[in-house]
C-alpha positions in Angstrom: 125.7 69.1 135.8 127.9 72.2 135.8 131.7 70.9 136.5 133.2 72.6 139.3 136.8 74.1 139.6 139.5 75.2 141.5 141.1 78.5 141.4 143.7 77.8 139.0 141.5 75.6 137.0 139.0 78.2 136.4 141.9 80.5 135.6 143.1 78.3 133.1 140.0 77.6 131.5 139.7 81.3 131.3 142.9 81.9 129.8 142.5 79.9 126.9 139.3 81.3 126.5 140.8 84.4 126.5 143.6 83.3 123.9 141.0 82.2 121.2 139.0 85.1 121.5 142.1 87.4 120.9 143.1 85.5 117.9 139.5 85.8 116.5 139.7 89.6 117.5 143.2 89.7 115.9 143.1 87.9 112.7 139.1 88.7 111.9 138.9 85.2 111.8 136.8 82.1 113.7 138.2 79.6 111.6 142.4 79.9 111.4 143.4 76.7 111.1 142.1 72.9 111.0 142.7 72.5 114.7 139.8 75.3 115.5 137.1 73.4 112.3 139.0 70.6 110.6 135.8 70.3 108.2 135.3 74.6 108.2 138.9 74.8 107.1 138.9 72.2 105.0 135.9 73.5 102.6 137.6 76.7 103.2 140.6 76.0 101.4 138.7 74.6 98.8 137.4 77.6 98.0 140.2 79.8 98.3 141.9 78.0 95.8 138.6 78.6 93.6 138.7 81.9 94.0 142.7 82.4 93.1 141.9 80.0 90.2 138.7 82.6 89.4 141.5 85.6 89.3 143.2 83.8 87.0 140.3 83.4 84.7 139.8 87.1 85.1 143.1 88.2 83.9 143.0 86.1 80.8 138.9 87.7 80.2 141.2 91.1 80.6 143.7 90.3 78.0 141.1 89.6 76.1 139.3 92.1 76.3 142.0 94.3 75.4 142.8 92.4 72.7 138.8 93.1 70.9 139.1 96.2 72.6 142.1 97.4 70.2 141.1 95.5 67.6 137.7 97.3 67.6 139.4 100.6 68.0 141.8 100.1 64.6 138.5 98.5 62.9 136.3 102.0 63.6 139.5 104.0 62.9 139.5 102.0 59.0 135.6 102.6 58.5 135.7 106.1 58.9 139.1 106.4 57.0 137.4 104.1 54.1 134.5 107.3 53.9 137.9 109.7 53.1 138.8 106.8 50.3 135.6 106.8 49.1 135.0 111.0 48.8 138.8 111.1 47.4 137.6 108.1 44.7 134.8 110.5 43.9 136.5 113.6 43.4 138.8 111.0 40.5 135.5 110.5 38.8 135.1 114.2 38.0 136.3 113.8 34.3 136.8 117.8 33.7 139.8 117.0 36.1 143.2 118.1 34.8 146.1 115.6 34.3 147.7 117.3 37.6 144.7 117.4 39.6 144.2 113.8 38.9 147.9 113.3 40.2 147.3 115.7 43.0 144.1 113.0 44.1 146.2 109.8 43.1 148.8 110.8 45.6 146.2 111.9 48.9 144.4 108.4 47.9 147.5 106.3 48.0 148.9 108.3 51.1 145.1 107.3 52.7 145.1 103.8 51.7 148.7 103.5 53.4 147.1 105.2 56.4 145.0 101.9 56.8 148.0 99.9 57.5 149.1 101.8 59.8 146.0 101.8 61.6 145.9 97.7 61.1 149.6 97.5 62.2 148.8 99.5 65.7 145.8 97.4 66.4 148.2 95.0 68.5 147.1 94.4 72.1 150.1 91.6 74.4 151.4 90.4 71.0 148.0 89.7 69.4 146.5 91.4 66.6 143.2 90.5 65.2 143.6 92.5 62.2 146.5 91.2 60.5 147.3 88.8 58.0 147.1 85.3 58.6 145.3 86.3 62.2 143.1 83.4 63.3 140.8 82.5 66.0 141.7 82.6 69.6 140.3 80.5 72.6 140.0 82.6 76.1 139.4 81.2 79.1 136.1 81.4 80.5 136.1 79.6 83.7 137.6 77.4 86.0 136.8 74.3 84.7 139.4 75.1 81.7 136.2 75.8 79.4 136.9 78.8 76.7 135.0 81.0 74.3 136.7 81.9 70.9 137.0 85.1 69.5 137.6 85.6 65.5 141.0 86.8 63.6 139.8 89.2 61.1 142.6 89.2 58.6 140.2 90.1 55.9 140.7 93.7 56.7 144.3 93.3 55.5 143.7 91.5 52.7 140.7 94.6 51.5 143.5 97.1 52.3 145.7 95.0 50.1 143.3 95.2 47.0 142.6 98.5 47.5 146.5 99.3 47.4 146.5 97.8 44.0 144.0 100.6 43.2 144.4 104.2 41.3 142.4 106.9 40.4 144.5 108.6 37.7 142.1 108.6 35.3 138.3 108.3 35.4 138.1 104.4 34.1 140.6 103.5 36.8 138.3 105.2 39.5 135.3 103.6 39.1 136.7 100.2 39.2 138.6 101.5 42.6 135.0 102.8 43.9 133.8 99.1 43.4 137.0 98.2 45.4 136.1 100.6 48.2 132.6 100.0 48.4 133.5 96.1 48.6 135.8 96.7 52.0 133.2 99.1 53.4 131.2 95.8 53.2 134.6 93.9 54.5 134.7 96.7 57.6 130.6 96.0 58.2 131.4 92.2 59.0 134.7 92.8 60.7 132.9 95.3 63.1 129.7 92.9 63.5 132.5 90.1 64.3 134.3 92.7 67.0 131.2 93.9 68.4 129.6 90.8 69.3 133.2 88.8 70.4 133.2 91.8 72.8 129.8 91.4 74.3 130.5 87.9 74.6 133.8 88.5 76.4 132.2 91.0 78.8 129.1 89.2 79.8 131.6 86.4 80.5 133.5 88.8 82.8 130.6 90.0 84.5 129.4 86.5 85.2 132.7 85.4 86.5 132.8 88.5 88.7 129.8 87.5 90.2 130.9 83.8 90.6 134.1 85.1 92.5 132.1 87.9 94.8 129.9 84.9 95.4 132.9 82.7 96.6 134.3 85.4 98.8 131.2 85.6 100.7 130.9 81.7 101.3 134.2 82.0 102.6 133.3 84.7 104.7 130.1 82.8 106.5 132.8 79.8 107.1 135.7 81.8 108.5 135.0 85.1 108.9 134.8 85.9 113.1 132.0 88.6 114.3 134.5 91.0 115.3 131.2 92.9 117.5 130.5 89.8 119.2 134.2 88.9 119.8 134.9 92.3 121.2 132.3 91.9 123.5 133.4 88.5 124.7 136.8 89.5 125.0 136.2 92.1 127.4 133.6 89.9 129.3 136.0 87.4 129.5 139.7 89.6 130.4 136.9 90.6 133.2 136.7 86.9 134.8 140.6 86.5 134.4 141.1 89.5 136.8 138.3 87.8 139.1 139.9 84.5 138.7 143.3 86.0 139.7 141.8 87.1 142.6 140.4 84.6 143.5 143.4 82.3 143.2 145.0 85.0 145.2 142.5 84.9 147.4 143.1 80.8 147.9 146.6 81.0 148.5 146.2 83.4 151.4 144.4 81.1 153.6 147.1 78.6 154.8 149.2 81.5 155.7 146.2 82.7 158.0 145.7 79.3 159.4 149.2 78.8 160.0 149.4 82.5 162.0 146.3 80.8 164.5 149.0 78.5 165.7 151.8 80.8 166.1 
């Protein structure tokens, strides 16, 4: 049975209609508090605190990232440095080389085993370098539940550029025992690279899942809160319509005594 009321009921009723639809028009949202869905808002919360704790997760996968990111950088920049080494080693081994000519290559391959250093010293991403002596292993973060995914120090590369700092190529005997030491970190630089390469894919397929995870939570959010801002709309103007009938109609109400009243004048 539909309930009956009077004028000012129905203009109340219509009122507070009227107020819940603005907010939902207002805010973009069906669910504001617990009073509108105590259970909505609850689950709600829940996963907004997911999805901050998700962001989190995402900015350590970014550090991270960075982190293999430079490293792999430095570790490419070495490789190819490593094929100067090598052609400058090769040029020692000519034995019709003069005494200065030998000098002349004993100082370009010092100053290019140096460069390495350099290039081992700059791989540094937040205060982490994975190139450096004594580097180790690092746990990431990979998802909410405090779960994490390693990636490897590769300090070998400094202890290669270390032997091969220890080489010279000032006479053709020296040379060939500093082309065994090259060819020996080219082999260092293969692993380093194949370490790199694949703790980077790792890192980003982790990033990509997580991103998916947290799109995923937004738009469960977004079924339990989220208003339909066309169908608000349309109710709001529906329902600022019966508020201007209801007024008047209350109006209407509070003029009859007066026109009773006048019958008896």
């Amino acid at each position: 049975m539909q309930a009956h009321y009077s004028p000012l009921q129905n203009l109340n009723v219509v009122n507070s209609r009227l107020d819940k639809t603005q907010d939902r028009v207002s805010t973009g949202l069906k669910v504001v508090g617990a009073v509108d869905n105590a259970s909505s808002f609850a689950i709600a919360q829940g996963i907004r605190s997911d999805i901050k704790a998700y962001a989190s997760v995402s900015q350590g996968i970014a550090n991270a990232k960075g982190t293999t990111g430079i490293a792999l950088a430095g570790a490419n920049a070495i490789s190819d440095l490593l094929g100067d080494i090598q052609a400058k080693i090769t040029e020692g081994l000519n034995p019709g080389n003069t005494t200065q000519q030998q000098a002349i290559l004993q100082a370009d391959f010092s100053n290019l085993v140096s460069q390495i250093n350099q290039f081992i010293s700059s791989a540094e991403y937040s205060g982490r370098n994975l190139l450096s002596s004594g580097s180790t292993n690092a746990a990431v973060i990979s998802n909410i539940d405090g779960s994490t995914i390693a990636i490897r120090g590769n300090s070998q590369v400094t202890a290669a550029a270390t032997i091969l700092a220890a080489q010279a190529i000032t006479s053709t005997s020296v040379a060939l025992v500093a082309l065994t030491r090259v060819n020996d970190a080219r082999a260092t630089l293969s692993t380093v690279l194949g370490n790199l390469g694949a703790d980077t894919r790792t890192i980003t397929f982790q990033d990509d899942f997580v991103t998916k995870i947290s799109d995923a939570q937004e738009v469960g959010l977004g079924s339990i809160v989220d208003a339909d801002l066309a169908k608000e709309s349309a109710r709001l103007q529906a329902l600022q319509v019966q508020q201007q009938l209801s007024i008047q109609t209350l109006n209407i109400a509070n003029q009859k005594p007066n026109v009773l009243l006048s019958l008896f004048r």
